[in-house]
RODO-2510 file (C-alpha; in nm, 4 decimals, decimal comma):
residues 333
     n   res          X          Y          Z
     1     x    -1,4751    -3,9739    -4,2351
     2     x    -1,1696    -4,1917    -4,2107
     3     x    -1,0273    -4,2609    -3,8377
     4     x    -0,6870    -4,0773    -3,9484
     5     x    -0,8615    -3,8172    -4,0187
     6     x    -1,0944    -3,7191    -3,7150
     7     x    -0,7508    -3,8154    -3,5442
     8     x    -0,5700    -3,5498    -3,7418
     9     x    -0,8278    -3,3199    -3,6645
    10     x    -0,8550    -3,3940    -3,2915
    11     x    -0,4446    -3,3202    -3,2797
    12     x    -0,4981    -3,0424    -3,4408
    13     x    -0,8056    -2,8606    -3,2306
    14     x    -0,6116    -2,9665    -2,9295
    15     x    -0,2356    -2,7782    -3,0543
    16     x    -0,5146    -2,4340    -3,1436
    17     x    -0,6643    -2,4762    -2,7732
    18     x    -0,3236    -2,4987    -2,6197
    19     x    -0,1523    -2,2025    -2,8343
    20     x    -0,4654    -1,9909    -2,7737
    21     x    -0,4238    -2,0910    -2,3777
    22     x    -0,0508    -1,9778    -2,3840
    23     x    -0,1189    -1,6939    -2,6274
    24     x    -0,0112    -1,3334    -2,4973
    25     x    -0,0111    -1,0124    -2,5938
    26     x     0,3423    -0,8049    -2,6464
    27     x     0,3549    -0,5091    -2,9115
    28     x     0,6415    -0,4609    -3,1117
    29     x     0,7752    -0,1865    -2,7803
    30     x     0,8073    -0,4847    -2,5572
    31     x     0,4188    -0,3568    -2,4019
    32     x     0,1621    -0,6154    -2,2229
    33     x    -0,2093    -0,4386    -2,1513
    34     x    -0,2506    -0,4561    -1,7669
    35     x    -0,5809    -0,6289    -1,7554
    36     x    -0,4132    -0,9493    -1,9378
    37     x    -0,1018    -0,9123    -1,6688
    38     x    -0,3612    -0,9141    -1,3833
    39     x    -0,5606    -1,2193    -1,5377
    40     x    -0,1738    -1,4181    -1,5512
    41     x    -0,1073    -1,3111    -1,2101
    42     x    -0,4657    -1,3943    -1,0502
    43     x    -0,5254    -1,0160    -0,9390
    44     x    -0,7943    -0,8133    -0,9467
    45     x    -0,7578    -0,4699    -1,1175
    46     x    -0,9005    -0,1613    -0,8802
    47     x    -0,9008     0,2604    -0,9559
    48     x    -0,7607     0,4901    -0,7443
    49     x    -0,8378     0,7837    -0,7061
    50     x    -0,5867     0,9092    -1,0246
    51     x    -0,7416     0,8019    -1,3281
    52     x    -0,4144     0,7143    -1,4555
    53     x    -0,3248     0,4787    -1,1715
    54     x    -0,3980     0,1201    -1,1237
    55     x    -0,3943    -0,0877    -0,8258
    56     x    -0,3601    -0,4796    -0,8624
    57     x    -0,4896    -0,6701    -0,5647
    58     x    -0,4572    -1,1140    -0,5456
    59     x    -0,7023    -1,2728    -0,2862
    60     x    -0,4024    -1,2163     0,0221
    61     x    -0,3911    -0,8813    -0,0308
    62     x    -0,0514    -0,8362    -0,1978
    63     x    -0,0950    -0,5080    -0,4157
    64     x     0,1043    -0,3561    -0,6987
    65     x     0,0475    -0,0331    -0,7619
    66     x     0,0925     0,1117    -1,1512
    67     x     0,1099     0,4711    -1,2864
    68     x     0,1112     0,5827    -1,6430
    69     x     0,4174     0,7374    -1,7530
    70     x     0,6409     0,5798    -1,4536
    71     x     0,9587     0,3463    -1,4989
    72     x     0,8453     0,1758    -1,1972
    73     x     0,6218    -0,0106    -0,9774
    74     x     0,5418    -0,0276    -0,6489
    75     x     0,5087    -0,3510    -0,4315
    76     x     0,3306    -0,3275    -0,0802
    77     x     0,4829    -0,0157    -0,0649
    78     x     0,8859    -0,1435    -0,1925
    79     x     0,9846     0,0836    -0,5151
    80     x     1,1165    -0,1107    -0,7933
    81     x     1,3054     0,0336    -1,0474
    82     x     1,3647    -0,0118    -1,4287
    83     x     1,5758     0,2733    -1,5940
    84     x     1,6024     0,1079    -1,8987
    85     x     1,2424     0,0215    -1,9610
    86     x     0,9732     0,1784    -2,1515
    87     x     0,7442     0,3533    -1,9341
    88     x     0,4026     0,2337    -1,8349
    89     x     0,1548     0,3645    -2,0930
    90     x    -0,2401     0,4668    -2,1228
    91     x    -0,4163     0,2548    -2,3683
    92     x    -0,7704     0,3927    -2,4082
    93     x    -0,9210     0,2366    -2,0656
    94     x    -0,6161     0,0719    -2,0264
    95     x    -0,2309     0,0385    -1,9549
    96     x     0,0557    -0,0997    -2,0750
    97     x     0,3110    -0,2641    -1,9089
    98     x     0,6881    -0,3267    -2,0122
    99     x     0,7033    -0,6972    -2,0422
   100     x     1,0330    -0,6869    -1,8195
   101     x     0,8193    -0,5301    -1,5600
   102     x     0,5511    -0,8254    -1,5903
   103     x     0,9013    -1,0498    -1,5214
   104     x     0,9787    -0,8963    -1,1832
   105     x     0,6452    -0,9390    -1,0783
   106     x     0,5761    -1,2828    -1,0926
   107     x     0,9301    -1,3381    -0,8949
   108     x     0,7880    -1,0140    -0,6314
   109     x     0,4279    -1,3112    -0,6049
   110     x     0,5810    -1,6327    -0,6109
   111     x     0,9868    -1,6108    -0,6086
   112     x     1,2713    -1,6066    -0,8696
   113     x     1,1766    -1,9756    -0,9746
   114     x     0,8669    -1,8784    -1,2129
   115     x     0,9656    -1,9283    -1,5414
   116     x     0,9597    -1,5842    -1,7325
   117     x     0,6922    -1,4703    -1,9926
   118     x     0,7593    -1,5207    -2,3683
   119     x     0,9975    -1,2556    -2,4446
   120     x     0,8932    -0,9402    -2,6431
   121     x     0,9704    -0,9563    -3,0176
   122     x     1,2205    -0,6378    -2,9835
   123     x     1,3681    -0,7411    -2,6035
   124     x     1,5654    -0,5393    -2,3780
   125     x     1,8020    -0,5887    -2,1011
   126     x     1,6370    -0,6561    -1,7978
   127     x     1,8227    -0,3812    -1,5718
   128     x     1,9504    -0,4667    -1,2005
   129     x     1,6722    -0,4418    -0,9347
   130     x     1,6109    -0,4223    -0,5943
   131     x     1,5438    -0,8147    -0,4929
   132     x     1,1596    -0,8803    -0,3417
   133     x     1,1361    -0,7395    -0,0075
   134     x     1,2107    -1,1031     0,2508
   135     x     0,9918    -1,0819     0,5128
   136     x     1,1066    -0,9748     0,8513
   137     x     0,9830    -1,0176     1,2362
   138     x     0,8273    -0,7348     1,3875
   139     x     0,9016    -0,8554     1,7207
   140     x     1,0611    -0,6570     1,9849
   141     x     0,9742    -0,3170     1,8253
   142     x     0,8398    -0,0923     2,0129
   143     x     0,5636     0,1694     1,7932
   144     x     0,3343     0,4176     1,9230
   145     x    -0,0122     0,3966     1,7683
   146     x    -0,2001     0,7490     1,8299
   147     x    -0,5681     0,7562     1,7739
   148     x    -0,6280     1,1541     1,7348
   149     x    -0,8359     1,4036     1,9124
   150     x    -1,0546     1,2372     2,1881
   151     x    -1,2587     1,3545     2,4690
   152     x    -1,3000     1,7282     2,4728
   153     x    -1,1678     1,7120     2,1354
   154     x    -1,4199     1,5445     1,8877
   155     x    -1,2223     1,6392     1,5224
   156     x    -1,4062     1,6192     1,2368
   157     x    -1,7733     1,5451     1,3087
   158     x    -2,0237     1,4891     1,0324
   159     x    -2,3537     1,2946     1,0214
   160     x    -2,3295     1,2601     1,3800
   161     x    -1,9888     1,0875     1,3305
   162     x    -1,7231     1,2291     1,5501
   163     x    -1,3527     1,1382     1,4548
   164     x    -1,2599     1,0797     1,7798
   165     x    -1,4957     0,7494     1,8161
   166     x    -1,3805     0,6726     1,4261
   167     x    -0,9898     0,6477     1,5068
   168     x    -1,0186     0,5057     1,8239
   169     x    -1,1576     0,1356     1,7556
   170     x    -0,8756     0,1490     1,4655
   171     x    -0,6142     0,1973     1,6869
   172     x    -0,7221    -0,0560     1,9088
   173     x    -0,7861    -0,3236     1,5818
   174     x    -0,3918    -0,2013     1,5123
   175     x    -0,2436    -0,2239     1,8310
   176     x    -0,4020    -0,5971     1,8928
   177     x    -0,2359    -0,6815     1,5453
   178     x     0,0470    -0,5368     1,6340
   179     x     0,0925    -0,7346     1,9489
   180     x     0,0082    -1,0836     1,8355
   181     x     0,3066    -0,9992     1,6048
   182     x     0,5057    -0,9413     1,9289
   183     x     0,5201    -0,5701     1,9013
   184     x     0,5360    -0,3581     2,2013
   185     x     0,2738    -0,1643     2,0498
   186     x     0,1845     0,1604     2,2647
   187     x    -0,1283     0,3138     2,2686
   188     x    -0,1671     0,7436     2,3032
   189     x    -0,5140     0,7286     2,4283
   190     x    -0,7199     0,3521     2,5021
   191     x    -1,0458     0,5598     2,5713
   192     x    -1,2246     0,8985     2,5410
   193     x    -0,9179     1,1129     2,6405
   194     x    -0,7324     1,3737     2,5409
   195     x    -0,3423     1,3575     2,5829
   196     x    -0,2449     1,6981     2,5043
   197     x     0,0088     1,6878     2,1682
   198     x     0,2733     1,7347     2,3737
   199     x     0,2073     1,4448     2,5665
   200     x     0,1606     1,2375     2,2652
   201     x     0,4695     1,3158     2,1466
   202     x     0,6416     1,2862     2,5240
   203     x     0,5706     0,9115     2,5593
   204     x     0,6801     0,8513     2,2073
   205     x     1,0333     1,0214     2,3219
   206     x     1,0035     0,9031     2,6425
   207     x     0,9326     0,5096     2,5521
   208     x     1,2175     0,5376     2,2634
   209     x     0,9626     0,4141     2,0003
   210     x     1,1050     0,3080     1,7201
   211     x     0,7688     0,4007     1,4954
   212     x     0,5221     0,6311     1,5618
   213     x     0,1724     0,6443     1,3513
   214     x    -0,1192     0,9176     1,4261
   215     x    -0,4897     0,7851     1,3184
   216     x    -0,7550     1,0400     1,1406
   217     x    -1,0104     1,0479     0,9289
   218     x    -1,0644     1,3774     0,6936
   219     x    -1,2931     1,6649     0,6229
   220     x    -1,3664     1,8332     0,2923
   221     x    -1,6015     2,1126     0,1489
   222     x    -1,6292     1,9000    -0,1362
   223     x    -1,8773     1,6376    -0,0233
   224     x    -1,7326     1,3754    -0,2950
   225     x    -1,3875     1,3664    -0,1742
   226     x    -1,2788     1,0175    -0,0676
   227     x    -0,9673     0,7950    -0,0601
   228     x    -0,6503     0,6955     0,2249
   229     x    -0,3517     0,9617     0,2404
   230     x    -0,0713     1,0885     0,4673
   231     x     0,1679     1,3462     0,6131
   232     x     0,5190     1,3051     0,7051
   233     x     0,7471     1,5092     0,7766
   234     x     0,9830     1,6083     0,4807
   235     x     1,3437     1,7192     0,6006
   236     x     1,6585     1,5234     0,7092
   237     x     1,7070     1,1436     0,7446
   238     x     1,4087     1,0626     0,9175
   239     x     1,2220     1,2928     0,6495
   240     x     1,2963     1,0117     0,4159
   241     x     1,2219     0,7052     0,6513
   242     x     0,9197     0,8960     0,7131
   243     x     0,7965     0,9008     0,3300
   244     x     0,8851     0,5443     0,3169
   245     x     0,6515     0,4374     0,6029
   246     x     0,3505     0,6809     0,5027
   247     x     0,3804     0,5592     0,1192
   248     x     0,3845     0,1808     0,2645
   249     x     0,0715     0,2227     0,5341
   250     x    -0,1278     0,4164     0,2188
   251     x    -0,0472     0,1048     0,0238
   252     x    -0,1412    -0,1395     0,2747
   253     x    -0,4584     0,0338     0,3377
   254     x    -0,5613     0,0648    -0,0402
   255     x    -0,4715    -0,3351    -0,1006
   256     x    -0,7486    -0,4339     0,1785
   257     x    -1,0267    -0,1231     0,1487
   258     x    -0,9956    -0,0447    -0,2587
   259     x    -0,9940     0,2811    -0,1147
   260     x    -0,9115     0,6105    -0,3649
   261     x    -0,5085     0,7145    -0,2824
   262     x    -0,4620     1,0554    -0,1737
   263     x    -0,1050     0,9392    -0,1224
   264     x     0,1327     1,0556     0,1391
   265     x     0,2237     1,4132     0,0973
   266     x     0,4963     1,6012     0,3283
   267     x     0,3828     1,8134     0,6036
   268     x     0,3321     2,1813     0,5328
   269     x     0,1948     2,2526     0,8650
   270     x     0,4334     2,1307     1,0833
   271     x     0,2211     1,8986     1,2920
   272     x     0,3687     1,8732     1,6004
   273     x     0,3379     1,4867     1,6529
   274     x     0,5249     1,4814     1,3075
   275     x     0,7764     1,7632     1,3728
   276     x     0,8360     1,6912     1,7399
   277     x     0,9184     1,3296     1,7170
   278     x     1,2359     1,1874     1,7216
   279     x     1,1659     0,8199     1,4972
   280     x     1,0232     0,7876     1,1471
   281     x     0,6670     0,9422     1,2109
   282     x     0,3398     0,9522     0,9815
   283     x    -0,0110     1,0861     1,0494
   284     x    -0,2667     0,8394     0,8032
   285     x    -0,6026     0,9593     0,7243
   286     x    -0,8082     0,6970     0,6704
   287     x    -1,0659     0,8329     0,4649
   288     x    -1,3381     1,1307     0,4277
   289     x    -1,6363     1,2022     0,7184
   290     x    -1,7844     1,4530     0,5008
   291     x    -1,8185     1,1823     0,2320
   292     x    -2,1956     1,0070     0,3112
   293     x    -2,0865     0,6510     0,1517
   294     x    -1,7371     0,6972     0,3204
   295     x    -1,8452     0,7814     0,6432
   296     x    -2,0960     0,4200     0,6306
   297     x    -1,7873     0,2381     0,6027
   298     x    -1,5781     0,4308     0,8145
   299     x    -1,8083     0,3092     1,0977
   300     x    -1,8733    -0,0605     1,0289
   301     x    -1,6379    -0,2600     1,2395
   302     x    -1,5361    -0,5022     0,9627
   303     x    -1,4194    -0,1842     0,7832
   304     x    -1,2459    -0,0482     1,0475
   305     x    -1,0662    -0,4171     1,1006
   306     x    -0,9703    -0,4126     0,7053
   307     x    -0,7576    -0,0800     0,7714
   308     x    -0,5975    -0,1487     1,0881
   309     x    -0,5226    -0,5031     0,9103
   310     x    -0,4069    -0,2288     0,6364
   311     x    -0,1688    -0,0272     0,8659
   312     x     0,0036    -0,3323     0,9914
   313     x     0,0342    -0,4535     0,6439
   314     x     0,1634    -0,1159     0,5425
   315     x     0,4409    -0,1791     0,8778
   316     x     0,5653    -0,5062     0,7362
   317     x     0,6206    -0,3935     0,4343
   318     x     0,8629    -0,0775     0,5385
   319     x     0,9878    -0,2861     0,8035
   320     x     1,1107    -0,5112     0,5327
   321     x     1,2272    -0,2519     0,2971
   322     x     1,4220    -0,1058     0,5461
   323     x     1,5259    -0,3705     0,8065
   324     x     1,4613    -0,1662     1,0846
   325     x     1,5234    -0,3291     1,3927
   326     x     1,4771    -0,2846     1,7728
   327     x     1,7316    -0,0467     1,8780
   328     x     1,4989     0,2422     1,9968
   329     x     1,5251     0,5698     1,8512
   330     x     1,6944     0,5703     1,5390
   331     x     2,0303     0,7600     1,4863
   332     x     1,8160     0,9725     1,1911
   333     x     1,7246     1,3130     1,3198
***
């Protein structure tokens, strides 16, 4: 074989290597499947607890979070919105994802510089968006962090697994986060206690927080019931602040457990630490007692550091979204 030849060859195994390397895969609707978006991002693909939901997790615990049928996406918690895309699809075991949607989130990871994807074959207009959430200090709030029940209240107990010794090392894990952030992070309870509700929701008022998170764990009859979810309360200004912060703590939570998401549902039962306070309030559950494998983790202090690491997460992330500052209670009631 000639020289010109193998060198013709060479040139030409080398240009099949590169266009296979650069090769992706857009239908004729503009549509990427999510598995190759999370392989071009570097993120892991996890299930929720929907089957038709998709969480996408890179190695510093950034999370998108995907649901079939949606015109949107959700970054640590921050909606973003595309009106004029297609929606997010089911493909078999799979989804598919709008190519301008795959755009936005490689500027949401690594900033408006990253050169875009190659363009679908039938492209539309990227539509206006909300900008990637900057990051903001936490310092100088003040938030209450309430680890429920405690002493002559136990909650849920299973297994020999009360709540009240679940919630409380959480809450602890939280509030040291909190404060090497230079929070003025405020604890209901630091031992087996039990403020009345009342009380909880006095020193809240009292100390002009401008957050206030309650700490659980759940109970179910149905023994394989699992996952992170919330309750906030649902009317008025601080109704809606009050999603916003329980949607961004479930989201946080989910990026550094993998838990199921239960999501963050509005208060039916008028909680009293959720009706009664006067700043965005949300009461987590961070996962299931009456769930054997659950209630393992929910015990093991790494665990337990991965959620409260969750919850503050979950904090930046509204805190960002909604550039809440330091001014005590808000003007939303």
């Amino acid at each position: 074989m000639s020289r010109g030849l193998v060198t013709g060859l060479s040139i030409l195994l080398l240009l099949g290597a590169c266009t296979h390397a650069e090769r992706t895969t857009i239908n004729s609707d503009g549509l990427r499947p999510l598995r190759e978006v999370a392989r071009s991002l570097a993120m892991t693909v996890k299930p929720t607890g929907f089957p038709k939901d998709r969480l996408l997790v890179d190695r510093d615990g950034r999370s998108f979070y995907v649901m079939a049928g949606k015109s949107y996406y959700r970054f640590m918690g921050d909606r973003r919105q595309f009106p004029g895309a297609a929606g997010i699809r089911v493909a078999g075991k799979d989804l598919l994802i709008p190519n301008e949607m795959v755009v936005a989130m490689k500027r949401d990871l690594h900033g408006a510089s990253v050169a875009a994807p190659t363009p679908a074959p039938t492209p539309t207009p990227t539509p206006a968006r909300e900008s990637a959430p900057k990051t903001r200090s936490l310092k100088g709030l003040k938030i209450v962090i309430d680890a429920g029940h405690g002493g002559k209240d136990p909650g849920a107990v299973q297994g020999g697994v009360y709540e009240k010794n679940v919630v409380l090392p959480i809450a602890r894990r939280t509030i040291h986060e909190l404060k090497s952030l230079g929070v003025e992070a405020i604890a209901t309870r630091t031992g087996d206690t039990y403020p009345s509700l009342d009380a909880r929701v006095a020193l809240a008022n009292r100390r002009r927080a401008d957050l206030f998170l309650s700490i659980h764990a759940d109970s179910a009859s149905r023994r394989s019931a699992s996952g992170v979810g919330a309750f906030f309360r649902a009317d008025g200004a601080r109704g809606r602040q009050s999603r916003k912060l329980a949607v961004a703590v479930v989201d946080g939570i989910m990026a550094r457990t993998g838990a199921n998401n239960r999501r963050a549902r509005a208060d039916s039962r008028g909680l009293r630490v959720l009706r009664n306070t006067r700043m965005p309030a949300a009461l987590i559950e961070v996962g299931f007692l009456t769930n054997a494998a659950e209630r393992r983790r929910l015990i093991d202090p790494g665990y337990q550091s991965q959620i409260a690491q969750g919850i503050v997460d979950g904090i930046k992330s509204y805190v960002a979204a909604t550039a809440l500052r330091p001014t005590g209670i808000t003007g939303a009631r």
